[in-house]
C-alpha positions, 0 to 999 in steps of 0.5 A: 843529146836527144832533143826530147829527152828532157835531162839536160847538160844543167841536170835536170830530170824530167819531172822538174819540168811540170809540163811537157808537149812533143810533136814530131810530124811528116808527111810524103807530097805528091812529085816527090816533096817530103814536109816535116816539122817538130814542136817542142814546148815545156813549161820553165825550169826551176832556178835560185834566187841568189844575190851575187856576191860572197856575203859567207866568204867562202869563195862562192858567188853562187850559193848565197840565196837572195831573201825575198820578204824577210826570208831566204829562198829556197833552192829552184824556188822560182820557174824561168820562162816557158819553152816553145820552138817551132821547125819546119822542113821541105824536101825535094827528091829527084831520082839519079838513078835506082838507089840513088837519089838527090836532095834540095832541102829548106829548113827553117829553125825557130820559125815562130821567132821565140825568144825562149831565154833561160838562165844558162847552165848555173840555173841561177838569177841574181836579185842582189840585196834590198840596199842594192838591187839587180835590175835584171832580178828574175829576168832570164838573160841568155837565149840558147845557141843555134846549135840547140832547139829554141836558138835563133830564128834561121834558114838553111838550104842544102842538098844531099845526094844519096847513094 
């Protein structure tokens, strides 16, 4: 998936996100030291208020809507939490012989440590109903994993030999 392309595996496009910032940024250090870092920032993706249980018993959980002051809310009526993500790298390069070269890197993931929590793939937020509310209502509750953007803060170290 391309980090930057902003149709994800939930299906959305890209004008779902009304605000979007990319920055992608290396630069080549004297003795051979490469740093580089990637920014990512949106503002939320929309989600359904729904209440959680089958009130139309028809085997569906999550397609009841919540209703909110007296009326059911529309579908993505109400947006997550903004995005930000932060990663950051050095590189160092030592020259093995010509066209070969070998690698010390230090990565560093989330730098920021933002908690960028979302809904997960179902886009949904269970409010419950006014007789037995969700205290959790509108409160994104699933951070990304650590294979994508926006996962937990971490470290990595590696080497790479290039031959």
């Amino acid at each position: 998936m391309n980090p930057f392309d902003l149709t994800t595996e939930r299906g959305y496009s890209k004008q779902d996100v009304r605000h979007s910032f990319n920055l992608m940024s290396w630069v080549d250090l004297p003795h051979q030291f490469t740093f580089s870092a990637v920014m990512l920032t949106h503002s939320g993706f929309p989600y359904t208020a729904i209440i959680g249980y089958d009130t139309q018993n028809d085997g569906n959980d999550s397609n009841d809507r919540a209703i909110v002051n007296g009326h059911v809310v529309d579908r993505n009526s109400y947006r997550e939490d903004s995005f930000f993500n932060l990663d950051l790298r050095i590189v160092k390069a030592f020259q093995l012989t010509e066209g070969s070269h070998i690698d010390f890197l230090a990565e560093a993931f989330n730098v920021t440590r933002a908690r960028n929590k979302n809904y997960g793939v179902d886009n949904f937020s269970n409010f419950g109903t006014p007789d037995s509310p969700s205290p959790t209502a509108g409160q994104p509750l699933f951070a990304p994993g650590p294979g994508q953007f926006g996962g937990p803060r971490q470290l990595q170290l590696g080497i790479r030999f290039i031959f």
